[in-house]
RODODO-579266 format. One record per atom (N, C-alpha, C): atom name; residue number from 1; x, y, z. Coordinates in steps of 0.1 Angstrom, whole numbers, plus 5000, padded with zeros to 4 digits. Layout:
N
  name  resi     x     y     z
    CA   NUM     X     Y     Z
...
END
This chain:
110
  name  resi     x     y     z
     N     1  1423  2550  1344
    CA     1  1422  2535  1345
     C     1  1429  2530  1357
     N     2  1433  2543  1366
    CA     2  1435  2536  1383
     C     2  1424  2531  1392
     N     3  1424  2518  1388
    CA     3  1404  2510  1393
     C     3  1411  2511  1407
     N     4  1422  2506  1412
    CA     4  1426  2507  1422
     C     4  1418  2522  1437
     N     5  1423  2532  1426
    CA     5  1420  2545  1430
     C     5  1410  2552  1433
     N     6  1407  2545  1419
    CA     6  1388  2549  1420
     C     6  1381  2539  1430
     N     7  1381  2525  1438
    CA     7  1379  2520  1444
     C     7  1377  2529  1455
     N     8  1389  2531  1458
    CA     8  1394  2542  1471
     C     8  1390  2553  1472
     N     9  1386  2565  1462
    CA     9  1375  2574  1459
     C     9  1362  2570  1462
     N    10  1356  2560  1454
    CA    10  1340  2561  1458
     C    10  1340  2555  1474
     N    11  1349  2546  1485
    CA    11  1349  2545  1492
     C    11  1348  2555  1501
     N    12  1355  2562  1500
    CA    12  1356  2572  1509
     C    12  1349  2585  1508
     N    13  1343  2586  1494
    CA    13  1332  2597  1493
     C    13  1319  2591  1497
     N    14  1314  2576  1501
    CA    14  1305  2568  1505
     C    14  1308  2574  1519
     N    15  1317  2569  1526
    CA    15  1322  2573  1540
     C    15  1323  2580  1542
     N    16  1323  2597  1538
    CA    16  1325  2606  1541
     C    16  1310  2611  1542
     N    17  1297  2607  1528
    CA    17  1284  2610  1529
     C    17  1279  2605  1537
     N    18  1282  2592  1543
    CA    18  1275  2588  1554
     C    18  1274  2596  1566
     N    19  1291  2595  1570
    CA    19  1294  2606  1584
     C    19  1286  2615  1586
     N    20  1287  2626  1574
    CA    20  1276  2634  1576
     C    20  1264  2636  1575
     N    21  1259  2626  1574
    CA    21  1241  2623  1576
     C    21  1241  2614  1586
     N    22  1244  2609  1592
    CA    22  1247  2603  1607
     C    22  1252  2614  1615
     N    23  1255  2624  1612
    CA    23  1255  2640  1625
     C    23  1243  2643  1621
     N    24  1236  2649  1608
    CA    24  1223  2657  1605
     C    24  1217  2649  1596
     N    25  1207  2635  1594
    CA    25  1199  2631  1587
     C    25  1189  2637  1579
     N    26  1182  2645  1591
    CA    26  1173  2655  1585
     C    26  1172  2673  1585
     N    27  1176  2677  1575
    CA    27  1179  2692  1571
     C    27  1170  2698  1568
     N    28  1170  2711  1570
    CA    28  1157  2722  1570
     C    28  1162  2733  1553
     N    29  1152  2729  1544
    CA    29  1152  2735  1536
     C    29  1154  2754  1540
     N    30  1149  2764  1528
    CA    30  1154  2779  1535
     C    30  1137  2782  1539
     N    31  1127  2771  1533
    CA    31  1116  2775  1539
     C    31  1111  2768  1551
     N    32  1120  2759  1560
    CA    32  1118  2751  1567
     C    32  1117  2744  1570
     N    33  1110  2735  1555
    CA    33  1107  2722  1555
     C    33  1115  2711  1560
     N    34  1116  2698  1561
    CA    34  1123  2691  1563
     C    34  1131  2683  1551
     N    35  1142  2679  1554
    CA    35  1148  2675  1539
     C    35  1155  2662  1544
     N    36  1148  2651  1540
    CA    36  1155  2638  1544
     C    36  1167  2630  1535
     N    37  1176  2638  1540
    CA    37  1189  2637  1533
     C    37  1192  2622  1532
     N    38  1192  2610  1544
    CA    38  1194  2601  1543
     C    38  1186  2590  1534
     N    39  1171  2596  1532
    CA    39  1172  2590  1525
     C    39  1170  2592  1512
     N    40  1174  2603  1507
    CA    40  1179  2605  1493
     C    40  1189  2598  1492
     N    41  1199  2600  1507
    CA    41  1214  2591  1498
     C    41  1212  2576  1497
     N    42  1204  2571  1503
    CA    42  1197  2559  1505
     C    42  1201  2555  1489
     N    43  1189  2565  1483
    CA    43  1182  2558  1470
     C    43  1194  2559  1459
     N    44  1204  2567  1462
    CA    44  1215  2569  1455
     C    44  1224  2560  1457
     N    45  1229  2556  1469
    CA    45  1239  2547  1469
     C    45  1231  2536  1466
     N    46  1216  2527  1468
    CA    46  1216  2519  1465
     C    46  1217  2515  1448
     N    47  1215  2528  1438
    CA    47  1211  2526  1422
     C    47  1227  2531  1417
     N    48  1228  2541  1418
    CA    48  1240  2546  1409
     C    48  1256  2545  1415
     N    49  1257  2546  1427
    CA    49  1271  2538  1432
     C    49  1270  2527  1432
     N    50  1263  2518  1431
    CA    50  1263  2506  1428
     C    50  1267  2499  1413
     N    51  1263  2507  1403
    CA    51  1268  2510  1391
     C    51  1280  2514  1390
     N    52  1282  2523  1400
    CA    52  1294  2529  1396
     C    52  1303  2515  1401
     N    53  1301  2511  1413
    CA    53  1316  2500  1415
     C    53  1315  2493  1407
     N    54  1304  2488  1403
    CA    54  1305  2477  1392
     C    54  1308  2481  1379
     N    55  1312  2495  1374
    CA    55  1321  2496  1366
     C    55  1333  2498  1367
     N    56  1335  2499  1378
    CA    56  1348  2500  1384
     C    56  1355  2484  1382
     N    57  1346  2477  1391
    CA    57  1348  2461  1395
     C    57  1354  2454  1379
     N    58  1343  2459  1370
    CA    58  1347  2456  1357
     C    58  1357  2462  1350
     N    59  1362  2471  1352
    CA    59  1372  2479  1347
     C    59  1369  2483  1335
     N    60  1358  2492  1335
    CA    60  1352  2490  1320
     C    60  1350  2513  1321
     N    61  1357  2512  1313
    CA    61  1360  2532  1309
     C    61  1348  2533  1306
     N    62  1343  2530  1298
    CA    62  1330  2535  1289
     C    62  1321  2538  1299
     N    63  1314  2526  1304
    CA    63  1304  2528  1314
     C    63  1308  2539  1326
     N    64  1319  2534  1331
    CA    64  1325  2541  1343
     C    64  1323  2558  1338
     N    65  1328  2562  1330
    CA    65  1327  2577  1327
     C    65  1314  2579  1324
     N    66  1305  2572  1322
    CA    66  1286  2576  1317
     C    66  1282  2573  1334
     N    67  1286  2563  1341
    CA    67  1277  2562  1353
     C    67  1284  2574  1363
     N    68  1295  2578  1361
    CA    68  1301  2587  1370
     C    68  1295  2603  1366
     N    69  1291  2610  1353
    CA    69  1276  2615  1352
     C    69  1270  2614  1360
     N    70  1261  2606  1353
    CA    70  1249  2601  1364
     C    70  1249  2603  1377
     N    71  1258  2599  1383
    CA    71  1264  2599  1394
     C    71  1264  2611  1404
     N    72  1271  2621  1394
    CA    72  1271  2634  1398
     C    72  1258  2643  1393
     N    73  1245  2635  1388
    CA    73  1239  2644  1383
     C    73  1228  2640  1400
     N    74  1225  2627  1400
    CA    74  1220  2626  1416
     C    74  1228  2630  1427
     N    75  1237  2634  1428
    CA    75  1240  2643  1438
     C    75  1239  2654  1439
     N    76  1238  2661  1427
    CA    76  1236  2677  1427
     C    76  1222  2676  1430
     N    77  1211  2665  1427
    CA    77  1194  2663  1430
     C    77  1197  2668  1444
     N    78  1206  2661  1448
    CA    78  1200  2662  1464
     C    78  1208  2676  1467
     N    79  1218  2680  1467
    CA    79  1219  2693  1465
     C    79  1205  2707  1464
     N    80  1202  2706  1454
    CA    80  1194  2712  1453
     C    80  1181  2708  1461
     N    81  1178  2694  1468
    CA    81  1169  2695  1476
     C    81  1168  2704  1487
     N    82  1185  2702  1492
    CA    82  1186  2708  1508
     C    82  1186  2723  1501
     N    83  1181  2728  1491
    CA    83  1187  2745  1487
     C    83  1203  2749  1489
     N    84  1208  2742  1482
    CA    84  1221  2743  1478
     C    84  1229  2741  1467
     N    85  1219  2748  1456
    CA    85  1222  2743  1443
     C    85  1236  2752  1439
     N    86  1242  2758  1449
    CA    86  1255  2765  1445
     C    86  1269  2756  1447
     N    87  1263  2740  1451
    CA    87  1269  2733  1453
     C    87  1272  2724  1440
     N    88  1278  2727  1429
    CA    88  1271  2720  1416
     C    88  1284  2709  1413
     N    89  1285  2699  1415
    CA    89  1298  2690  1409
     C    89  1297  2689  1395
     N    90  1312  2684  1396
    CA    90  1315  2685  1379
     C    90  1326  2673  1378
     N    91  1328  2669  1365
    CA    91  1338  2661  1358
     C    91  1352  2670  1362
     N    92  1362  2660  1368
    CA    92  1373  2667  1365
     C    92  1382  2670  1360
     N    93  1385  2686  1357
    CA    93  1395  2686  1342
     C    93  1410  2685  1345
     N    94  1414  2683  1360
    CA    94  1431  2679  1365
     C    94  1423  2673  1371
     N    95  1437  2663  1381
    CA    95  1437  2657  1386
     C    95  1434  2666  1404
     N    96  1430  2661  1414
    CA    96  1422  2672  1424
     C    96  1438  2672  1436
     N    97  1447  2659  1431
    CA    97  1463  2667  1444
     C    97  1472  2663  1432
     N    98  1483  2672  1431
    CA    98  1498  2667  1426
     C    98  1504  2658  1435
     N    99  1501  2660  1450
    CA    99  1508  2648  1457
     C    99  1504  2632  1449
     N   100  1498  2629  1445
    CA   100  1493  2614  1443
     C   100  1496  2609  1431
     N   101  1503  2606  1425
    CA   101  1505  2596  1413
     C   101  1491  2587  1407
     N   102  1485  2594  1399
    CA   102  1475  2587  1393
     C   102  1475  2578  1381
     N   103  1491  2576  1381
    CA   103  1494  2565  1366
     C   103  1492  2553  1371
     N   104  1481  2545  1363
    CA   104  1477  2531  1371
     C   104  1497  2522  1369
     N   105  1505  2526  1360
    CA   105  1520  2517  1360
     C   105  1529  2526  1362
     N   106  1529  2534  1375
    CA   106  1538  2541  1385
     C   106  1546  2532  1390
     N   107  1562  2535  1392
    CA   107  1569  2527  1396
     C   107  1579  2530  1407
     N   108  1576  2546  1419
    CA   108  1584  2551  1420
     C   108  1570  2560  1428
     N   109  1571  2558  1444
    CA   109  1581  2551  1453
     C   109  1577  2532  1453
     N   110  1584  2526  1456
    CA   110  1586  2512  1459
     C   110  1586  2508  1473
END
């Protein structure tokens, strides 16, 4: 329930998907084909991150943990478009640094 955090998460995993489809937009499947990465993420950031901040925005758990699913279930879509289904996201069961304080009423450092 750090909305703060998760703000700062989907921002920067937005900014990070961008970056790299602004170097390679369009990717070659293992048979060649062409794989229009951008605009899969297109259709993604515009339906389901969108969802997602707005359960964020709302501070609402429920939704937030069903859309964050979802979330990761169209990403693994496009995953598997480019033939990279060994790339499989998941819910996480820790926290991904011990450096970071993820208690939304941390008091320490000041």
């Amino acid at each position: 329930k750090n909305w703060p955090l998760a703000t700062f998460y989907l921002t920067e995993t937005r900014r990070h998907i961008r970056w790299t489809i602004a170097i390679r937009p369009i990717r070659k499947n293992l048979e060649g084909d062409p794989v229009d990465l951008k605009g899969i993420y297109d259709s993604i950031d515009a339906s389901v991150m969108v969802r997602l901040q707005q359960a964020i925005d709302k501070k609402d758990g429920v939704r937030f943990a069903a859309t964050y699913k979802d979330t990761l279930v169209q990403c693994y879509s496009c995953h598997k478009s480019s033939d990279r289904p060994y790339v499989r996201p998941m819910v996480p069961t820790s926290p991904p640094q011990t450096i970071i304080n993820f208690d939304p009423n941390a008091k320490w450092p000041e």
